[in-house]
N, C-alpha and C positions, 0 to 999 in steps of 0.2 A: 459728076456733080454729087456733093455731097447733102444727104438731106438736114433741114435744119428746121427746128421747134420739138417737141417733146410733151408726151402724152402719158401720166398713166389713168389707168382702168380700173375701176371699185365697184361691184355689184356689193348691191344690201336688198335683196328682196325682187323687188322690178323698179329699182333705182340705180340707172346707174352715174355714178360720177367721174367725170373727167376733167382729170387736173391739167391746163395747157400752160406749157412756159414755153416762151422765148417768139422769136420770128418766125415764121413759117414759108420757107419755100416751095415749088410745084413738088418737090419730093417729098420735102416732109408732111404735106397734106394726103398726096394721093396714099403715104402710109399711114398717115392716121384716118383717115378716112377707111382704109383697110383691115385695119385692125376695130376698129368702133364695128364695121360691118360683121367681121368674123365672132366678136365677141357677142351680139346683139342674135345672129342665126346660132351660134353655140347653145345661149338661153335658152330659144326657143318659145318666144311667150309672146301669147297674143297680144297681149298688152305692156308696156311698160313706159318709165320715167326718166327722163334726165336731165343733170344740174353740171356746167361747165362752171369751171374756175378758169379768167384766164388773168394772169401776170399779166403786168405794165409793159412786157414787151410783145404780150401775142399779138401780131398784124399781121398782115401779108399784103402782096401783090395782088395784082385786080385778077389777075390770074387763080390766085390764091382764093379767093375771095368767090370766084365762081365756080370752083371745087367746092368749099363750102356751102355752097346752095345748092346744089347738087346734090351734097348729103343728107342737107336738112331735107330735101324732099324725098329722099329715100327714106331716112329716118321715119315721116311721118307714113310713108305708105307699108313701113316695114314692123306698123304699132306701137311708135311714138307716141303715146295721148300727150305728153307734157312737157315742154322742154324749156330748163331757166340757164340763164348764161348772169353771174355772178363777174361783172366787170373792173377792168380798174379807172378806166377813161372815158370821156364823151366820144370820144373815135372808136372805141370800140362798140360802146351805145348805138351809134350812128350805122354801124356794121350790122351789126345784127340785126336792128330794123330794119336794112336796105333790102338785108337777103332770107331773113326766114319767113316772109308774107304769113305774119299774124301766127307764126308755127313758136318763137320762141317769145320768153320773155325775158328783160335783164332788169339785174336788179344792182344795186351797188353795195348789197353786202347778203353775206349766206343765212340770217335769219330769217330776211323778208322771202327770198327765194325757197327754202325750206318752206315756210307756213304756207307759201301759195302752191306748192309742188302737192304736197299734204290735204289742199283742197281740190284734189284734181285727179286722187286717188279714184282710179276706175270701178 
């Protein structure tokens, strides 16, 4: 099986941002889930931030779906303080409240996201 969705990685400080395009399959999560992990213990920091972009086609399977929850709670126990998700759809909206329990917030565009990431600076 080949994996499918696509992720890149931008630290700025203890920000980091992740760009997601396309569909995501159980590959393509358990590797982006992989690499977020490896990049996040690389840092090394107690604390830190982050802002997802996802494209009109990022969704996945319910499979998919609890991979991602999985993360998000790694994430926050790995010092996560702040996590926004920058969407293009009410289905994505509806995603991320299902599965980050109060851990993320979405916004529908990277101003509003930015200014609230910004007040949440540890």
């Amino acid at each position: 099986m080949d994996a499918h969705g696509e992720i890149a990685l931008l630290w700025e400080g203890d920000l980091l941002t992740v760009n997601a395009k396309g569909p995501f399959n159980e590959l393509g999560m358990q590797n982006t889930v992989a690499a977020i992990r490896e990049s996040v213990l690389n840092k090394n920091l107690k604390a830190w931030r982050k802002i997802e972009f996802w494209d009109e086609q990022t969704l996945g399977s319910p499979k998919v779906i609890y991979l991602a929850e999985k993360a998000s709670k790694w994430y926050k126990e790995n010092g996560c303080v702040a996590s926004a998700v920058v969407v293009s759809n009410c289905i994505q909206n509806q995603i991320i409240k299902n599965i980050s329990n109060n851990t993320s917030m979405t916004f529908q565009n990277e101003d509003a996201a930015v200014n609230w990431l910004n007040a949440q600076i540890p």
